[in-house]
C-alpha positions, 0 to 999 in steps of 0.5 A: 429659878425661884419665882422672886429672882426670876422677876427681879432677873426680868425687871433688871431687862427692861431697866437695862433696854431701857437704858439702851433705848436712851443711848441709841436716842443719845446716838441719834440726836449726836449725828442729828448735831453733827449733820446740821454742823456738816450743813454749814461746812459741807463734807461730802463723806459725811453727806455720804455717810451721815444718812445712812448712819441715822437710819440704821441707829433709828431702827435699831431703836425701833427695835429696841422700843418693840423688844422693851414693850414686849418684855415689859408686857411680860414681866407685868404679867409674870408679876401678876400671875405670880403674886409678886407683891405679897413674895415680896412682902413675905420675903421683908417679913422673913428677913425681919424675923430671921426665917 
């Protein structure tokens, strides 16, 4: 795979677990809502349940949060390593002259 796509592959990951950290936030702070409403009506299910839902979403985030900075790690350094700015400026010049 050509160097420039490849980064361009890799940064379209960490833009898309990032949107999944969101999410699994979004995910967290709904059943958080829920739970304090559930206070006020007291349904034993969702006293059941809740809990356990909030813990498994809350390390899937962690999970997430982990891979996102490992592979942002990677992505950084594959960018350095391999010039990435100047193929991309090169790449713009290309495109203006029609190389």
């Amino acid at each position: 795979m050509e160097t420039l796509k490849k980064f361009e592959l890799m940064e379209k990951i960490v833009r898309e677990l990032e949107d999944l950290q969101h999410s699994q936030q979004a995910i967290i702070q709904k059943i958080g809502k829920i739970e304090v409403d559930n206070i006020e009506l007291g349904d034993k299910k969702l006293d059941q349940d809740l809990p356990d839902m909030h813990q498994r979403v809350a390390d899937n985030l962690d999970t997430i949060v982990g891979i996102l900075d490992y592979f942002a790690n990677k992505t950084e350094k594959f960018g350095n390593k391999n010039n990435v700015d100047e193929l991309k400026e090169q790449q713009a010049i290309n495109q203006v002259t029609g190389k």
